[in-house]
N, CA, C and O atoms as CSV, one atom per row, in Angstrom:
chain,resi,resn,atom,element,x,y,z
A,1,UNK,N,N,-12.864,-47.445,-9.258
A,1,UNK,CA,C,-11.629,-47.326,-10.000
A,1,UNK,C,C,-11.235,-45.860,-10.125
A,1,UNK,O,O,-11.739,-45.158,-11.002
A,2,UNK,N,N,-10.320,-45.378,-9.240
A,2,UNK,CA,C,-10.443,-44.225,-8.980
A,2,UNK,C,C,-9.099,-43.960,-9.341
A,2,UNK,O,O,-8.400,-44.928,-9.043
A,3,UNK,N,N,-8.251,-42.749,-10.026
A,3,UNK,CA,C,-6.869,-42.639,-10.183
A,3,UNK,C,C,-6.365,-42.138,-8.967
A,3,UNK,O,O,-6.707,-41.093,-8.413
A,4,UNK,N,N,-5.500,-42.986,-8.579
A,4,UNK,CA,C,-4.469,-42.223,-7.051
A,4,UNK,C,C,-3.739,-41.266,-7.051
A,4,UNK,O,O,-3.339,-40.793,-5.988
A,5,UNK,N,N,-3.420,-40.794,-8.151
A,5,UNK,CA,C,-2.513,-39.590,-8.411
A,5,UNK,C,C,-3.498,-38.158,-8.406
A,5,UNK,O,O,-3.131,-36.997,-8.228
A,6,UNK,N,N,-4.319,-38.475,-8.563
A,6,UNK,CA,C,-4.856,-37.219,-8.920
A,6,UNK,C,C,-5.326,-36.197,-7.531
A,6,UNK,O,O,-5.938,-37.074,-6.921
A,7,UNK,N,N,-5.409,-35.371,-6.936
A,7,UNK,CA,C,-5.170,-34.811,-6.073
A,7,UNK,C,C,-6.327,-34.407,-5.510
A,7,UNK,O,O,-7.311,-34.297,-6.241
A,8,UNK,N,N,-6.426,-34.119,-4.159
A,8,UNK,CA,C,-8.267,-34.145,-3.769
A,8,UNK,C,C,-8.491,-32.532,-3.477
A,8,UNK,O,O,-9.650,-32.133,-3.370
A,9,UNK,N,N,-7.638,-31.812,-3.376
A,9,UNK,CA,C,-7.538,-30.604,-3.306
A,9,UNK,C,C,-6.258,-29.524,-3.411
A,9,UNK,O,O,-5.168,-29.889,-3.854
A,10,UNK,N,N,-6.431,-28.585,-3.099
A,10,UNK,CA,C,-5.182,-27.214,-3.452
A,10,UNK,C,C,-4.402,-27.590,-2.420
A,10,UNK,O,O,-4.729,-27.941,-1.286
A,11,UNK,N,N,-3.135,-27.463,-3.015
A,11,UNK,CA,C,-1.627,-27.809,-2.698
A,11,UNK,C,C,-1.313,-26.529,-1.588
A,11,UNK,O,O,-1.923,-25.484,-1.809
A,12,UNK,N,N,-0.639,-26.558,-0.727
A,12,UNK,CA,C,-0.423,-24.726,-0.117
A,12,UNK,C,C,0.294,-23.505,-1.631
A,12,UNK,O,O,0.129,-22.312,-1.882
A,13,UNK,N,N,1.192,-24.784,-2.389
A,13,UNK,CA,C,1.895,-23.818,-3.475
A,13,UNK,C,C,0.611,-23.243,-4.187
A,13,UNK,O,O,0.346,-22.048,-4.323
A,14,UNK,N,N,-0.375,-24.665,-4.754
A,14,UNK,CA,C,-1.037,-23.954,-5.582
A,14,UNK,C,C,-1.733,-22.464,-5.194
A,14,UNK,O,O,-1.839,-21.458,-5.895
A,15,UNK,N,N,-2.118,-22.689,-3.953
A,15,UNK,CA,C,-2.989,-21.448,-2.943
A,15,UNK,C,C,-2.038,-19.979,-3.187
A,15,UNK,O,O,-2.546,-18.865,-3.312
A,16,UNK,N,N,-0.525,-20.273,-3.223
A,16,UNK,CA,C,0.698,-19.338,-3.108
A,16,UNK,C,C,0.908,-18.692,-4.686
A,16,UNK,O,O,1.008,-17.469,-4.791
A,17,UNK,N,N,0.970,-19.543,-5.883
A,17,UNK,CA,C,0.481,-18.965,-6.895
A,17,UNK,C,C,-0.625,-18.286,-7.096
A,17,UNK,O,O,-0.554,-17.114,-7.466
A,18,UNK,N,N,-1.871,-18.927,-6.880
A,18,UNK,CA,C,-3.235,-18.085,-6.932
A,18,UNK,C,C,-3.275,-16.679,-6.268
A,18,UNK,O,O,-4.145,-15.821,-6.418
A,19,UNK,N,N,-2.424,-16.633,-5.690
A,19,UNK,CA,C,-2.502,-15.271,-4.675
A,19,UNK,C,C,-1.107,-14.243,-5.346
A,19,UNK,O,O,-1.013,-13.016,-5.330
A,20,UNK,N,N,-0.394,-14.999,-5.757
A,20,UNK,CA,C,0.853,-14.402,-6.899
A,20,UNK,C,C,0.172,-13.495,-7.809
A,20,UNK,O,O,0.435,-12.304,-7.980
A,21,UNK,N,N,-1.189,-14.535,-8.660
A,21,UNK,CA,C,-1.184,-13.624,-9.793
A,21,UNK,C,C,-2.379,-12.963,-9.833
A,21,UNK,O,O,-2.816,-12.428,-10.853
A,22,UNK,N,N,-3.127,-12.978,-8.391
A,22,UNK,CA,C,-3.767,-12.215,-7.933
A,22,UNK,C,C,-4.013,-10.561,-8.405
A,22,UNK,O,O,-5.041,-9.911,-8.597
A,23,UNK,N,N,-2.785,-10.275,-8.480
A,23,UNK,CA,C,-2.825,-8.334,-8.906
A,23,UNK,C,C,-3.205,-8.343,-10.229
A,23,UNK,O,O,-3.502,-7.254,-10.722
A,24,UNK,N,N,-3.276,-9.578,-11.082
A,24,UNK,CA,C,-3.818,-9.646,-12.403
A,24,UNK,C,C,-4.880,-9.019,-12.184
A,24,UNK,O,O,-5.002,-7.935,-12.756
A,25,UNK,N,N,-5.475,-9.278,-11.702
A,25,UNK,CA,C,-6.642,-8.760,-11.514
A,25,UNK,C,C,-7.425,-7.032,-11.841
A,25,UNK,O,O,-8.426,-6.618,-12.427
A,26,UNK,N,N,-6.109,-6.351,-10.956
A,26,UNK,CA,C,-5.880,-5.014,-11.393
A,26,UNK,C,C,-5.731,-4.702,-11.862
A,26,UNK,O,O,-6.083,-3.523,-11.806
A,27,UNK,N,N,-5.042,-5.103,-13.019
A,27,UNK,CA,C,-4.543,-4.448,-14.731
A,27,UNK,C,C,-5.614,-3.805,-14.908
A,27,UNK,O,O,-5.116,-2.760,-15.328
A,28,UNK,N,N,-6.948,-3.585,-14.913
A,28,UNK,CA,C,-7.360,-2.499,-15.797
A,28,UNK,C,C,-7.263,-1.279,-15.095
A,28,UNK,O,O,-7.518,-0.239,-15.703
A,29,UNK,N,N,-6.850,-1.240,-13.609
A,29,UNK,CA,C,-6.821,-0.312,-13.091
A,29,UNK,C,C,-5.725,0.466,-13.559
A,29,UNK,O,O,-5.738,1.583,-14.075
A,30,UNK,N,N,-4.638,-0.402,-13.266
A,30,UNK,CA,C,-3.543,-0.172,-13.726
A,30,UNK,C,C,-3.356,0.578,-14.985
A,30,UNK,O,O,-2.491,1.452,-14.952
A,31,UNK,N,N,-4.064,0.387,-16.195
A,31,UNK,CA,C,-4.088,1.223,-17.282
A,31,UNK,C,C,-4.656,2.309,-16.920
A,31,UNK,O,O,-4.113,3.337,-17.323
A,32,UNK,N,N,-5.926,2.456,-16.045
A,32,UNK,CA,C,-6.082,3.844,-16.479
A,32,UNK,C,C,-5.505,4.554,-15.372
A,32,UNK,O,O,-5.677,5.761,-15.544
A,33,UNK,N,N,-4.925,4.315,-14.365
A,33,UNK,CA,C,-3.890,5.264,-13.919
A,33,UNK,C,C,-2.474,5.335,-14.206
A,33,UNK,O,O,-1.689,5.866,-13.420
A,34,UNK,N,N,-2.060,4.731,-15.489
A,34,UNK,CA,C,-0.855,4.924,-16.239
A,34,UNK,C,C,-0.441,5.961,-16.883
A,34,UNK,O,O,0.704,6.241,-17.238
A,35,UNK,N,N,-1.898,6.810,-17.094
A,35,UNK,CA,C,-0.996,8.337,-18.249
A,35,UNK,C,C,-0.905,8.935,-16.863
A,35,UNK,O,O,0.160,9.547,-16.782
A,36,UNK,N,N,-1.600,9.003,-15.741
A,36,UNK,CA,C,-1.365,9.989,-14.745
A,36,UNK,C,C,-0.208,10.280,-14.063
A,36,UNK,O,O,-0.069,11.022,-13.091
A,37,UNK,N,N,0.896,9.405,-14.861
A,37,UNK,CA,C,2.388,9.491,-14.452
A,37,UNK,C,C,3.071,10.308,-15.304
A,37,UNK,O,O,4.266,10.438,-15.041
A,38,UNK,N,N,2.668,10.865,-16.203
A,38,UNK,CA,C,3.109,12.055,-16.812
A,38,UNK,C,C,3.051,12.959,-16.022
A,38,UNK,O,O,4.151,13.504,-15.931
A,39,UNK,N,N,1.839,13.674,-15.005
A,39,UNK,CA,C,1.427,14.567,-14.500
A,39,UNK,C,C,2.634,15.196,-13.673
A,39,UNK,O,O,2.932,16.384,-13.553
A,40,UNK,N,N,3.412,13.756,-12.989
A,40,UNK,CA,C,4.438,13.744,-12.075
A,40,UNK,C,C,5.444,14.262,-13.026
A,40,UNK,O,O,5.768,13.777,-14.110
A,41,UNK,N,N,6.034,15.683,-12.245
A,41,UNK,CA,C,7.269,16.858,-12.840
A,41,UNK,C,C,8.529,16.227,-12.577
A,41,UNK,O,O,9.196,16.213,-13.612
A,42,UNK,N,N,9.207,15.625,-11.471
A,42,UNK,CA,C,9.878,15.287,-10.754
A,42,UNK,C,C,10.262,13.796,-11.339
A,42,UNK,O,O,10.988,13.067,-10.662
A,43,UNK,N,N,9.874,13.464,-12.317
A,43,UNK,CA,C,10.206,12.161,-12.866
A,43,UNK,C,C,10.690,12.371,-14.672
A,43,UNK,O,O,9.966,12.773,-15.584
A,44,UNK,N,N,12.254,11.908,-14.745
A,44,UNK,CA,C,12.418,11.852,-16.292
A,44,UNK,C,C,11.593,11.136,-16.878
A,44,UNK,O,O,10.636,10.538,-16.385
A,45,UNK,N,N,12.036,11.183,-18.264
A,45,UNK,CA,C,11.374,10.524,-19.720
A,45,UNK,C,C,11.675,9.002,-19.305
A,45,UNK,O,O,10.658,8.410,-19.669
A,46,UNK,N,N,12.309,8.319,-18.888
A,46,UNK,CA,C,12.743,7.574,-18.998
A,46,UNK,C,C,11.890,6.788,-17.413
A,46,UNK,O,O,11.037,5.907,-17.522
A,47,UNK,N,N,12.184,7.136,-16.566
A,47,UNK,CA,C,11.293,6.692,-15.718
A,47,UNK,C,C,9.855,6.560,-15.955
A,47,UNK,O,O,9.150,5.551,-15.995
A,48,UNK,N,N,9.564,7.838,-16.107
A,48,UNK,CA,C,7.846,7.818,-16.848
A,48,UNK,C,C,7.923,6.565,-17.801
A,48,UNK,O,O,7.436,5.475,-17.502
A,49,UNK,N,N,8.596,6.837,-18.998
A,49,UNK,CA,C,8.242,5.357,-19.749
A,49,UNK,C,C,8.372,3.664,-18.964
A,49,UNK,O,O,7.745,2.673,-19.338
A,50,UNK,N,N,9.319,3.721,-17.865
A,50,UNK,CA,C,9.482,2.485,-17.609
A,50,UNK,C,C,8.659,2.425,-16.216
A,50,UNK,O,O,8.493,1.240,-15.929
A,51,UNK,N,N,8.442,2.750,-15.851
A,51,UNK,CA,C,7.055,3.131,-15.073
A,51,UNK,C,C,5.142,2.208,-15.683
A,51,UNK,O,O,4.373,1.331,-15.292
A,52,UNK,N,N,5.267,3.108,-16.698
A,52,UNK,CA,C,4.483,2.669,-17.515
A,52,UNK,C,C,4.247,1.575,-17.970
A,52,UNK,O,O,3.160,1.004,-17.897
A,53,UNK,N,N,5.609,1.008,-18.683
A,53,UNK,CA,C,6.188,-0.316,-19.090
A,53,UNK,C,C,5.611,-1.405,-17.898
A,53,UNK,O,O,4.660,-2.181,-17.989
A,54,UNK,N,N,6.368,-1.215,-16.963
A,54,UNK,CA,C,5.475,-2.139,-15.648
A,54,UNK,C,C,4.222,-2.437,-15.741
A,54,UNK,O,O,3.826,-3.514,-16.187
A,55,UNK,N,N,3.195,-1.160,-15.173
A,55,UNK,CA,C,2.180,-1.097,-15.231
A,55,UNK,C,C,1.345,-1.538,-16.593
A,55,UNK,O,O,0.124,-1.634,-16.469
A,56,UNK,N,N,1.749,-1.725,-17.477
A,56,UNK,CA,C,1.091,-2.380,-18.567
A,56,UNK,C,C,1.707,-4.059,-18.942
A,56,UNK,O,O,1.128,-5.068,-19.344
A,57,UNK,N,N,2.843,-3.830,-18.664
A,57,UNK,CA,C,2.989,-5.686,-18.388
A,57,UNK,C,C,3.300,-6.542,-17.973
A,57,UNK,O,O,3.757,-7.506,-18.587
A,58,UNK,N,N,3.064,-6.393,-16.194
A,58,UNK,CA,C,2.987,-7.384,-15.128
A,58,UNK,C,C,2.677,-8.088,-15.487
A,58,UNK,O,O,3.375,-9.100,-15.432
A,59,UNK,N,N,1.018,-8.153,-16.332
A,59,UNK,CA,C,0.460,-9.375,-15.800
A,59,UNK,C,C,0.684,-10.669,-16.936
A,59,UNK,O,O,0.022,-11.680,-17.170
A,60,UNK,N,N,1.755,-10.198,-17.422
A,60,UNK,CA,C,2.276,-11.515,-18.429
A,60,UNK,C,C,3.270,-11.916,-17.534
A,60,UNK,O,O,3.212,-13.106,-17.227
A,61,UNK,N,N,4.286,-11.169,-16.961
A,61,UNK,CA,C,5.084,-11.563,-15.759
A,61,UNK,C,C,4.923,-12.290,-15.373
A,61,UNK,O,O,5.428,-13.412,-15.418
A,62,UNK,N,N,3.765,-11.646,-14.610
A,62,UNK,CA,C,3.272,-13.092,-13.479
A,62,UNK,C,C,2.596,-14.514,-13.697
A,62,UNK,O,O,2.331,-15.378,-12.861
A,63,UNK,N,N,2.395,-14.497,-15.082
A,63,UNK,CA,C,1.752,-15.540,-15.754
A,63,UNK,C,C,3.041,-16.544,-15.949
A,63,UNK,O,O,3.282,-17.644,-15.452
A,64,UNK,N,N,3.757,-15.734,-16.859
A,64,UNK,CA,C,5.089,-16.582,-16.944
A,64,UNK,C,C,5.917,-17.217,-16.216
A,64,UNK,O,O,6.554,-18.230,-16.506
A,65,UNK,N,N,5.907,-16.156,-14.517
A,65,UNK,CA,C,6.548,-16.810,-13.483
A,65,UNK,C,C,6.098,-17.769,-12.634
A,65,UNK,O,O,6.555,-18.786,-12.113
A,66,UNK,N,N,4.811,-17.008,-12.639
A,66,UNK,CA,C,3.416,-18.617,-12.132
A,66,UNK,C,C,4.213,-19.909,-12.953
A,66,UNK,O,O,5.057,-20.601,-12.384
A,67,UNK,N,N,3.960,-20.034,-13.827
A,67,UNK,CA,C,4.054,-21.073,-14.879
A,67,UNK,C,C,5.509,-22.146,-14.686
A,67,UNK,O,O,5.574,-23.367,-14.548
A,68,UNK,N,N,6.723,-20.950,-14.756
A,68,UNK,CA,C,7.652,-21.501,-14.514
A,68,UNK,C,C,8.189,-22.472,-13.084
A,68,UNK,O,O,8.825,-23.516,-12.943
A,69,UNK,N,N,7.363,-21.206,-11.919
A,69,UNK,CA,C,7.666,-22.094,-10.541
A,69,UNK,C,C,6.560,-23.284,-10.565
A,69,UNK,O,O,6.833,-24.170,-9.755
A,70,UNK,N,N,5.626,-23.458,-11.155
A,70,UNK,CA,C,4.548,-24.460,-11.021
A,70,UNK,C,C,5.374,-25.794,-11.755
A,70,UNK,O,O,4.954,-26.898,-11.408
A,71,UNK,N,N,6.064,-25.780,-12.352
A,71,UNK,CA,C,6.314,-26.465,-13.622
A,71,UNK,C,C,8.250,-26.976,-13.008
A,71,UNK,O,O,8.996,-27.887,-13.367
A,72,UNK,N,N,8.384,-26.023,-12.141
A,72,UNK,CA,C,9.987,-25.994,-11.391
A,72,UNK,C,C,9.408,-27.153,-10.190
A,72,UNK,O,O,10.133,-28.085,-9.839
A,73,UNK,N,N,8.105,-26.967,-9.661
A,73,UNK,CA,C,7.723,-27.886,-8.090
A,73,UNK,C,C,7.467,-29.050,-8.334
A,73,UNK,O,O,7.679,-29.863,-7.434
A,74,UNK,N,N,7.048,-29.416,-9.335
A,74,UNK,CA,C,7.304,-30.388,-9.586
A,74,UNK,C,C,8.936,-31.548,-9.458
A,74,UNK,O,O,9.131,-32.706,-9.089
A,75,UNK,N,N,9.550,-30.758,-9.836
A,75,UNK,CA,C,11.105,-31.473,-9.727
A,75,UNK,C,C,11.997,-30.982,-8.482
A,75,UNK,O,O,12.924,-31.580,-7.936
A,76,UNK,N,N,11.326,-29.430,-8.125
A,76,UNK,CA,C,12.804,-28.965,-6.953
A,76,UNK,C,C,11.415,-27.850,-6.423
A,76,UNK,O,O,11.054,-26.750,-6.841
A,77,UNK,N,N,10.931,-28.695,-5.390
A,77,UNK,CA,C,9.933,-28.182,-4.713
A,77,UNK,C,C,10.302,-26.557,-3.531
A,77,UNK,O,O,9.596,-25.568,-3.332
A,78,UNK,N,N,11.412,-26.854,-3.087
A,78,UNK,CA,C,11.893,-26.398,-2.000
A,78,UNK,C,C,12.505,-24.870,-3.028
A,78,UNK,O,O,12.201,-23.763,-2.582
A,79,UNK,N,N,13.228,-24.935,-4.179
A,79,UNK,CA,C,13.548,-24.242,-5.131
A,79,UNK,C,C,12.206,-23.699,-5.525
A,79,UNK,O,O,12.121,-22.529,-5.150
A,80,UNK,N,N,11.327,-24.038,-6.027
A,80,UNK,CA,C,10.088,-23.487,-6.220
A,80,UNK,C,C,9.551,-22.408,-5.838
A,80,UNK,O,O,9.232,-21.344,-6.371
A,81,UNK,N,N,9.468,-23.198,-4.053
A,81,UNK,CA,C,8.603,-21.935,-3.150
A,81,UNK,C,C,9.877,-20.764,-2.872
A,81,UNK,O,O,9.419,-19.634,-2.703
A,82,UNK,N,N,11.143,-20.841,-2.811
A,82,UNK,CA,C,11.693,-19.898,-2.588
A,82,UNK,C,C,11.801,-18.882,-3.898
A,82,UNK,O,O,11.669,-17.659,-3.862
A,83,UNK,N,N,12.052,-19.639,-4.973
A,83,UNK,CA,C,11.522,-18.542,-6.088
A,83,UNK,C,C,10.425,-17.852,-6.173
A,83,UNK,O,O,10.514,-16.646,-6.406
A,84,UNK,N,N,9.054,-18.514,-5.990
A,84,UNK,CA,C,7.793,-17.948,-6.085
A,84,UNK,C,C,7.963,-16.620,-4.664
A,84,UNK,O,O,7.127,-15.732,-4.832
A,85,UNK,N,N,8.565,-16.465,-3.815
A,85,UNK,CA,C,8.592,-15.677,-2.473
A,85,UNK,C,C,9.656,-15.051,-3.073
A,85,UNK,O,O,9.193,-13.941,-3.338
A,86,UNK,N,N,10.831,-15.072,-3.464
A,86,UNK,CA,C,11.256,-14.285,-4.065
A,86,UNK,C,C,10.686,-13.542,-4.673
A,86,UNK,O,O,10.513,-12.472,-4.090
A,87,UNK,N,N,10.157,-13.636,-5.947
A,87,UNK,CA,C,9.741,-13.069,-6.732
A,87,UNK,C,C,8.572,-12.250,-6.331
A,87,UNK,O,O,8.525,-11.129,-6.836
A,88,UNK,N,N,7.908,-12.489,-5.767
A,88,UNK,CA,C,6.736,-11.794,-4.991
A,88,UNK,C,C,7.255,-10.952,-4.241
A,88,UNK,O,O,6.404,-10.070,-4.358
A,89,UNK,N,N,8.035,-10.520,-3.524
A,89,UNK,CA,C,9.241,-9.451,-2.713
A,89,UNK,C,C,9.230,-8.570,-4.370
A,89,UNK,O,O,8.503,-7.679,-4.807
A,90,UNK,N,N,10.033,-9.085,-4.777
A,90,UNK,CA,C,10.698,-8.324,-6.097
A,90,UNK,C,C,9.472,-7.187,-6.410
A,90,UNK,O,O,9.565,-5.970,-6.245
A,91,UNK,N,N,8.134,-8.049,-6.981
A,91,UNK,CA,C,7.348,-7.632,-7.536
A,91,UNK,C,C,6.559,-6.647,-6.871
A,91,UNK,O,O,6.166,-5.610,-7.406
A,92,UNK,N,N,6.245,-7.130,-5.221
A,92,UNK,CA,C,5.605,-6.340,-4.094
A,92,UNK,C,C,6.512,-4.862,-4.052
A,92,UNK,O,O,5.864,-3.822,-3.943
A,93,UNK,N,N,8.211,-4.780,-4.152
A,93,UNK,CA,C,8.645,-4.332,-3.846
A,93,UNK,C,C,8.947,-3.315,-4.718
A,93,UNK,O,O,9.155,-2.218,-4.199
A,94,UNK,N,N,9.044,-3.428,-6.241
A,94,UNK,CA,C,8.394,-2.751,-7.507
A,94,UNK,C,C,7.246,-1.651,-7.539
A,94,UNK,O,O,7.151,-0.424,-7.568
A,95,UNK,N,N,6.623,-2.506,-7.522
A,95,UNK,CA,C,4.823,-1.602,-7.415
A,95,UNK,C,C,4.832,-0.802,-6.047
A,95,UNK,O,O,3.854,-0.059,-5.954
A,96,UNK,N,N,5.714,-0.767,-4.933
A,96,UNK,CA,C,5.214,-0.580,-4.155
A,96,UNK,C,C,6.534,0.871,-4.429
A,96,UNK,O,O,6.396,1.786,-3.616
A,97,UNK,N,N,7.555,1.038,-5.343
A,97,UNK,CA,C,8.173,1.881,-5.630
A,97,UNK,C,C,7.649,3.009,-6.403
A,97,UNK,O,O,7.887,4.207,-6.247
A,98,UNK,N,N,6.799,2.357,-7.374
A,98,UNK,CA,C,5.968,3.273,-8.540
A,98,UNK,C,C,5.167,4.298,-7.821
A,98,UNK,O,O,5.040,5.511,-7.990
A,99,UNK,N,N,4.408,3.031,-6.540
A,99,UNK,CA,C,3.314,4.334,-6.062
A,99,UNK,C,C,4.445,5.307,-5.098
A,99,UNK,O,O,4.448,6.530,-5.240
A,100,UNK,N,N,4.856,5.007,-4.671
A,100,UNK,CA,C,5.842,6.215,-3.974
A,100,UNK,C,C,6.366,7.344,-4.476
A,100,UNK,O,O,6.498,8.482,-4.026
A,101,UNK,N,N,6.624,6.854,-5.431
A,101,UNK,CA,C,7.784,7.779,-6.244
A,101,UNK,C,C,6.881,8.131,-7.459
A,101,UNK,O,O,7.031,9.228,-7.997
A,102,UNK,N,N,6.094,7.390,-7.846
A,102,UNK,CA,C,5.242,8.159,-9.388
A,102,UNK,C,C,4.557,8.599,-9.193
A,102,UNK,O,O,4.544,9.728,-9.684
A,103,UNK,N,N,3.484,8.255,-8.434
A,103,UNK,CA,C,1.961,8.756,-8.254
A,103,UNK,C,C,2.183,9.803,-6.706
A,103,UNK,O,O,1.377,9.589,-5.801
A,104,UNK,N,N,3.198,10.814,-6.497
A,104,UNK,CA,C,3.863,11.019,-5.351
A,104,UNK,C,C,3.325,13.128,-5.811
A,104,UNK,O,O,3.670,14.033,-5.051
């Protein structure tokens, strides 16, 4: 008596989230190379702070957005994965600004 719904293994989405919130992982790195963006001359007050801002709270981001596309695939699957790939661009494309331009 076995339930049929229940699933025998990872979905490709689920695999596509797991790897989303993957950079969680890094947050502690992430903090301690966060004051070292002061060091950088070439960056206002305002960048420095939102700089920072990032780097200290992605990883609720990605929790939240995990959550939402997991919870979206259910009803609009196809909507899902293009959000979750969206958003992963966005986010890839973010972090991948900071180190350029902050830690530069």
């Amino acid at each position: 008596m076995r339930n049929s719904n229940l699933s025998q293994g990872f979905s490709p989405f689920s695999w596509a989230i797991a790897l989303f919130c993957l950079p969680i992982l890094l947050w502690p790195l992430a903090q301690l190379v966060s004051p070292h963006l002061l060091n950088n001359l070439h960056l206002s007050d305002i960048q420095v702070r939102a700089m920072s801002i990032f780097l200290w709270c992605y990883p609720l981001a990605l929790v939240i957005l995990a959550r939402i596309f997991y919870r979206l695939h259910q009803r609009k699957p196809a909507f899902a994965r293009l959000g979750l790939a969206l958003s992963a661009v966005i986010f890839y494309g973010v972090l991948g600004y900071i180190i350029a331009v902050g830690f530069n």
